[in-house]
C-alpha atoms as a printed R data frame, in Angstrom:
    type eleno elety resid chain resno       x       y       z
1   ATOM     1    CA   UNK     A     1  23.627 -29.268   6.559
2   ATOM     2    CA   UNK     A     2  24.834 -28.584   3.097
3   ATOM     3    CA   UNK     A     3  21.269 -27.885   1.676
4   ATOM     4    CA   UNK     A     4  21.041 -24.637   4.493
5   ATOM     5    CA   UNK     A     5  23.763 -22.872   2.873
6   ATOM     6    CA   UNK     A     6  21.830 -22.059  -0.839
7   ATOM     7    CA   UNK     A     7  18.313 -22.126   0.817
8   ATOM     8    CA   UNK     A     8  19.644 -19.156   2.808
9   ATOM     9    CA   UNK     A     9  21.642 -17.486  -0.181
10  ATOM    10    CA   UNK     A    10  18.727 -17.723  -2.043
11  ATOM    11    CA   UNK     A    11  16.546 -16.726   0.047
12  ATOM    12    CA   UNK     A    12  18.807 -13.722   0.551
13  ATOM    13    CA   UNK     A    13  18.753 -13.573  -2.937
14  ATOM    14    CA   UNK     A    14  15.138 -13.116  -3.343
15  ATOM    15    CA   UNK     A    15  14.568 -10.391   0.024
16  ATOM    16    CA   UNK     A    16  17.371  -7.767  -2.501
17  ATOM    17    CA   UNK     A    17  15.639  -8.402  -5.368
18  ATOM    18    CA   UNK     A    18  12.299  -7.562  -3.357
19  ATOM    19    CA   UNK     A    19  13.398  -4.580  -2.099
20  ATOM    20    CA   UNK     A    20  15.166  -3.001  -4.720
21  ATOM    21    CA   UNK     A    21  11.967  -3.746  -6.674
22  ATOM    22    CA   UNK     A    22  10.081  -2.028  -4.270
23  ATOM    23    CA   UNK     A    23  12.166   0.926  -4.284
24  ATOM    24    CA   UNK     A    24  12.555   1.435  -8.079
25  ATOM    25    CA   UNK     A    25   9.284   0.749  -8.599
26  ATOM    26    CA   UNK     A    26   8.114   3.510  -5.681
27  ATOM    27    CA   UNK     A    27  10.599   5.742  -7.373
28  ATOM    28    CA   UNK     A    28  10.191   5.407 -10.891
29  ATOM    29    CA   UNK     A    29   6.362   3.672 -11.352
30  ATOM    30    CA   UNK     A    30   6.008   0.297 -13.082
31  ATOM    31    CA   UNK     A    31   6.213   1.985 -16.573
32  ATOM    32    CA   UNK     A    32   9.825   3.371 -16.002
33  ATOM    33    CA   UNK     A    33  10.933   0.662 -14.049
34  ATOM    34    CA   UNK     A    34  12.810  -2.250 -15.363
35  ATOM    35    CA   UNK     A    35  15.080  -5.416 -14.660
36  ATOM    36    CA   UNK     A    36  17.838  -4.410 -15.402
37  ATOM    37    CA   UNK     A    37  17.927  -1.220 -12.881
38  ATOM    38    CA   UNK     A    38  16.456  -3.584 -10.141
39  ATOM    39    CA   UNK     A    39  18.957  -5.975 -10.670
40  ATOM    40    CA   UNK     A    40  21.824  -3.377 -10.526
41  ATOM    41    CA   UNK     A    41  20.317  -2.250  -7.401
42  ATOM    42    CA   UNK     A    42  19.826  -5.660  -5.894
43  ATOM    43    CA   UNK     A    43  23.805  -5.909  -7.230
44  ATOM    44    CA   UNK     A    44  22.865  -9.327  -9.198
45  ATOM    45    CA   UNK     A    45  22.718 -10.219 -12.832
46  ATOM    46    CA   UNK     A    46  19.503  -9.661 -14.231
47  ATOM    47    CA   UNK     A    47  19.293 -13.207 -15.429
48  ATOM    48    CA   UNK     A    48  18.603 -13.793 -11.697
49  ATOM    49    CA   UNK     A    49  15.625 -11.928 -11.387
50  ATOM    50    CA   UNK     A    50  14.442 -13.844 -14.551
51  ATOM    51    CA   UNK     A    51  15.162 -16.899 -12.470
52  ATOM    52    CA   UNK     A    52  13.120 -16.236  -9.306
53  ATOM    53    CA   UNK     A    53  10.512 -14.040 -10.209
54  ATOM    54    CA   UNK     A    54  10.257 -14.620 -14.351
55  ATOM    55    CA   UNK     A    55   8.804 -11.507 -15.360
56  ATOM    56    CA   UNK     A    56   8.575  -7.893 -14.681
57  ATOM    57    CA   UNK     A    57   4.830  -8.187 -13.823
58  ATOM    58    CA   UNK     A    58   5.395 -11.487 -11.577
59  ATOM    59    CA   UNK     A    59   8.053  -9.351  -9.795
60  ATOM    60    CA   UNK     A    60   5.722  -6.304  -9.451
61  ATOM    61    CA   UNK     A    61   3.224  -8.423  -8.240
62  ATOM    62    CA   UNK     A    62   5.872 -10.131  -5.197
63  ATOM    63    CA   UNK     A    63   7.016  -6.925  -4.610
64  ATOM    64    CA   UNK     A    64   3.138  -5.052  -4.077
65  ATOM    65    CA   UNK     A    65   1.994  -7.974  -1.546
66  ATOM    66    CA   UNK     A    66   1.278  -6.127   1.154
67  ATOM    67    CA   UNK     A    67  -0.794  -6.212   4.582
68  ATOM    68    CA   UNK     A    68  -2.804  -2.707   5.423
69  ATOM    69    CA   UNK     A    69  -2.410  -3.894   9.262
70  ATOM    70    CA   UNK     A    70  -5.687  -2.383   9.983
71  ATOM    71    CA   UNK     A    71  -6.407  -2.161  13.699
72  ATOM    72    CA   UNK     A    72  -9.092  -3.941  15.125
73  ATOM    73    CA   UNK     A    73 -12.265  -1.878  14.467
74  ATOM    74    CA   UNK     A    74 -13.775  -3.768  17.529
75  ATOM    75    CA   UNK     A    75 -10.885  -2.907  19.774
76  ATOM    76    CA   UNK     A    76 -10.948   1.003  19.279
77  ATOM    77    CA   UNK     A    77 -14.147   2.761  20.930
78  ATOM    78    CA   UNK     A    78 -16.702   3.805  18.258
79  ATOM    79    CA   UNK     A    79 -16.231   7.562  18.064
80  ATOM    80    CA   UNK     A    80 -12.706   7.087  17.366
81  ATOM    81    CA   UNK     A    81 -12.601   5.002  14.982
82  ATOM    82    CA   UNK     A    82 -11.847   8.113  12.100
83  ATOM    83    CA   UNK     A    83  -8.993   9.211  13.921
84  ATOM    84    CA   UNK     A    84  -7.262   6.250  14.876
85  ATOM    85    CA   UNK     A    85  -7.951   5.037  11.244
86  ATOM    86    CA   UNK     A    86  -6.072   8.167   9.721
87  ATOM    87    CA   UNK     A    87  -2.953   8.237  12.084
88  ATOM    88    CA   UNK     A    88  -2.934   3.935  10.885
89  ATOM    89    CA   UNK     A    89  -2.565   5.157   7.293
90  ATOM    90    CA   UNK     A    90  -0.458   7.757   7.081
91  ATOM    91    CA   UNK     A    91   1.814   5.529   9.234
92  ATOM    92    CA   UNK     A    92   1.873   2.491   6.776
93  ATOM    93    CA   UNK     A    93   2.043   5.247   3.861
94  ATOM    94    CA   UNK     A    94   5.139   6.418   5.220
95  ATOM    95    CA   UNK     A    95   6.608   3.164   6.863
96  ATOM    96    CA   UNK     A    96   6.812   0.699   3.528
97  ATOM    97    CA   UNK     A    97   8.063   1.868  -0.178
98  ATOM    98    CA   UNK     A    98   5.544  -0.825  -1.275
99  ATOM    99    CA   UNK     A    99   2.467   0.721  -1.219
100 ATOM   100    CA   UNK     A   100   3.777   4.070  -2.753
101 ATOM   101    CA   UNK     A   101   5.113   2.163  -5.763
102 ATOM   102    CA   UNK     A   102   1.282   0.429  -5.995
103 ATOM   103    CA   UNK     A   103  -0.120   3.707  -6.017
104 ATOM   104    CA   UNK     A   104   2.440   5.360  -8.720
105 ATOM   105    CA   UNK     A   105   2.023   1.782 -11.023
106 ATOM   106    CA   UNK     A   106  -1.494   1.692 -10.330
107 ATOM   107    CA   UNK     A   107  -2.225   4.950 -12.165
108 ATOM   108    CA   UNK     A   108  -1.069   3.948 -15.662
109 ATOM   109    CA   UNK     A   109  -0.895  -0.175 -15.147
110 ATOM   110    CA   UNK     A   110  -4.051  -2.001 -15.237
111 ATOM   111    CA   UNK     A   111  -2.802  -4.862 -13.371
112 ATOM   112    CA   UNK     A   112  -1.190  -2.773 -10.716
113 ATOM   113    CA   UNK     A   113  -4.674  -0.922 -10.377
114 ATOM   114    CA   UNK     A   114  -6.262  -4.192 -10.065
115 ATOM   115    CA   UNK     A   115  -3.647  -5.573  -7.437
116 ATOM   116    CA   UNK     A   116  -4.696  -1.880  -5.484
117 ATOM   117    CA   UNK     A   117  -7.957  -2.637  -6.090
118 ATOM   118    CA   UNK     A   118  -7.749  -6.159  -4.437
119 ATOM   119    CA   UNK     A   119  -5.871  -4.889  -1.106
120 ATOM   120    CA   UNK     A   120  -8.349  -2.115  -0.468
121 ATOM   121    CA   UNK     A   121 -11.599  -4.380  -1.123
122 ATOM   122    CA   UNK     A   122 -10.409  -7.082   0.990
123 ATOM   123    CA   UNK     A   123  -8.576  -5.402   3.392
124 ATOM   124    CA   UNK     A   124 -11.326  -2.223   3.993
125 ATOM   125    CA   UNK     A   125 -14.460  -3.706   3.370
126 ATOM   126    CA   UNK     A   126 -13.914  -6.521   6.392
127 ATOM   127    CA   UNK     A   127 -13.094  -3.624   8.992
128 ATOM   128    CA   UNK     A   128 -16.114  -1.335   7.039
129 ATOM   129    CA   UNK     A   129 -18.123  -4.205   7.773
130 ATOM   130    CA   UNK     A   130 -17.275  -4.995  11.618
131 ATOM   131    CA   UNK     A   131 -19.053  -1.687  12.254
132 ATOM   132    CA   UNK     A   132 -21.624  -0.965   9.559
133 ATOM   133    CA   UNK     A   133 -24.867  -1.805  10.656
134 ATOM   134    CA   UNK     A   134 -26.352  -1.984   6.776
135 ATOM   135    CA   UNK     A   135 -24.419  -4.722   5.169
136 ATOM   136    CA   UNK     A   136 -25.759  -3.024   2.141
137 ATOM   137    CA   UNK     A   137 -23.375  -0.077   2.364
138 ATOM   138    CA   UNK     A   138 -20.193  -1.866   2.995
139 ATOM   139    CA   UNK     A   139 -18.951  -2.159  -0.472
140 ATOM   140    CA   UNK     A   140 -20.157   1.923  -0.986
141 ATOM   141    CA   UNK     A   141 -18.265   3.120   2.918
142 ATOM   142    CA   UNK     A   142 -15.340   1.348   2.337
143 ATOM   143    CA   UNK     A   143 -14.823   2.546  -1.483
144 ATOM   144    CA   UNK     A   144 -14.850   6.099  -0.307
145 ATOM   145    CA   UNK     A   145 -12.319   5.290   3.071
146 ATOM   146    CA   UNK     A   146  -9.933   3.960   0.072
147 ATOM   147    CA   UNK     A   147 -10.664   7.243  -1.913
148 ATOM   148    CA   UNK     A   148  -9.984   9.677   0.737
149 ATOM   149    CA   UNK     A   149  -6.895   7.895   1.811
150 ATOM   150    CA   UNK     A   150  -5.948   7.062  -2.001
151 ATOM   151    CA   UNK     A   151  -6.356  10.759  -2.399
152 ATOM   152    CA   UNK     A   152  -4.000  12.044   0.690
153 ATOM   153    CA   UNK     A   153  -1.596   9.555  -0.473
154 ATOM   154    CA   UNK     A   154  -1.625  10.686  -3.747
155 ATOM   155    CA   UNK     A   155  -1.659  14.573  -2.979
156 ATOM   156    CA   UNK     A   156   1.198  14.160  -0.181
157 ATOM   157    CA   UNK     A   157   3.467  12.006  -1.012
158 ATOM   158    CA   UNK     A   158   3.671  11.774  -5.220
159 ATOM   159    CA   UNK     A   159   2.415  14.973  -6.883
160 ATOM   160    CA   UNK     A   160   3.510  16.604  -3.081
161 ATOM   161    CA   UNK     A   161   1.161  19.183  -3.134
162 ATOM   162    CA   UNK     A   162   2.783  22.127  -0.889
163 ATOM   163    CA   UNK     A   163  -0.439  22.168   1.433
164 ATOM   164    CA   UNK     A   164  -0.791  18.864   2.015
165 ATOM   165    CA   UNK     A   165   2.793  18.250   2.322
166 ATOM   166    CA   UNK     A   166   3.294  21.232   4.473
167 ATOM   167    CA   UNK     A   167   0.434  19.857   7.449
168 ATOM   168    CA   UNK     A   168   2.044  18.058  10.569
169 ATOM   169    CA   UNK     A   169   0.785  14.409  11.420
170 ATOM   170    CA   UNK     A   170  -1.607  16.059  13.847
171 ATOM   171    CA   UNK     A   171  -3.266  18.665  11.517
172 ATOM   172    CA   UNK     A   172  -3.726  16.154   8.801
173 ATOM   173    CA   UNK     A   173  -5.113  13.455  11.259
174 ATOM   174    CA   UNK     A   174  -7.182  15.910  12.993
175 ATOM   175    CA   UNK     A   175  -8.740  17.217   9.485
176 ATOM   176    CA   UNK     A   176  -9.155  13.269   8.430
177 ATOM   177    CA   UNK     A   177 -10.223  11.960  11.220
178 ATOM   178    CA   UNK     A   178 -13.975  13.377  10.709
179 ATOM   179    CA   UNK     A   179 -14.402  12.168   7.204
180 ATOM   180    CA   UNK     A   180 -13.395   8.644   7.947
181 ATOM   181    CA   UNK     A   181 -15.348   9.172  10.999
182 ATOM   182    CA   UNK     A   182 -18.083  10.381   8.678
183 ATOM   183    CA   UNK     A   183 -17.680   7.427   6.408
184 ATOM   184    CA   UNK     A   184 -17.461   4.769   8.514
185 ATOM   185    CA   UNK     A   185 -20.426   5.237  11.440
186 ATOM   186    CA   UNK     A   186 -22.314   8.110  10.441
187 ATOM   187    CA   UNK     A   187 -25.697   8.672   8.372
188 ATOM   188    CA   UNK     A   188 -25.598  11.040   5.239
């Protein structure tokens, strides 16, 4: 019963580190970011975050993992798919630190960019692809669902464009709905 005890400290451990590294990073980018802040967050000697994660791009890499939760294109009827879609991501955007700290790394890391690069192609394209009929234009409709929503993301929650930041959940689903709507069932 004596090995419990420092599987569960550690593991402890390792969730503060996590999500002070999520938080600094969503706060201050990758760039600004550094051990020794996250470890005064987490309220542990830097030394430990050495120790369980070994570098600051290993930790940024732990602390970007993260699951889109996509619904079910199958599941929602076809000529909702845009809206539903919309009111998913601007609930994830504003739910979890971790993707905002992606987005703010990814535009001046490279290997942030690639890790944002990763979760939209694999995450996206398999939901693009459950209802495109052209398997040819997967890759091209799910790049420019990740743009759009890239670009609210960007516009309304880091540079916080007044407009943007201004609409209600309704307005700004009701204005995106029709372009992912556009993007993911209907012909140019």
């Amino acid at each position: 019963m004596a090995s419990a005890k420092p599987r569960r400290r550690s593991d402890a451990t390792r969730a503060a580190i996590l999500t002070a590294a999520r938080e600094r990073f969503a706060a201050e980018g990758y760039e600004r970011a550094t051990i020794r802040t996250i470890a005064a967050d987490a309220e542990i000697d830097p030394a430990m975050v050495m120790r369980y994660f070994g570098n600051k791009e290993k930790l940024f890499a732990a602390a970007a993992a993260f699951d889109l939760r996509l619904p079910d294109p199958t599941a929602v009827p076809r000529n909702q798919l845009g809206a539903v879609y919309a009111a998913h991501f601007l609930e994830r955007w504003e739910s979890d630190d971790t993707l905002m700290a992606l987005l703010r790394a990814a535009a001046t890391n490279e290997a942030a960019a690639q890790r944002m690069r990763k979760i939209f192609a694999s995450q996206i394209a398999p939901a693009v692809a459950a209802v495109v009929s052209d398997p040819s234009e997967v890759a091209m409709r799910a790049g420019l669902v990740s743009s759009q929503m890239l670009g609210v993301a960007l516009t309304r929650y880091v540079l916080r464009l007044p407009p943007v930041v201004a609409m209600d959940r309704t307005a700004l689903i009701r204005w995106l709905g029709p372009t992912l709507q556009r993007y993911l069932t209907q012909r140019p």
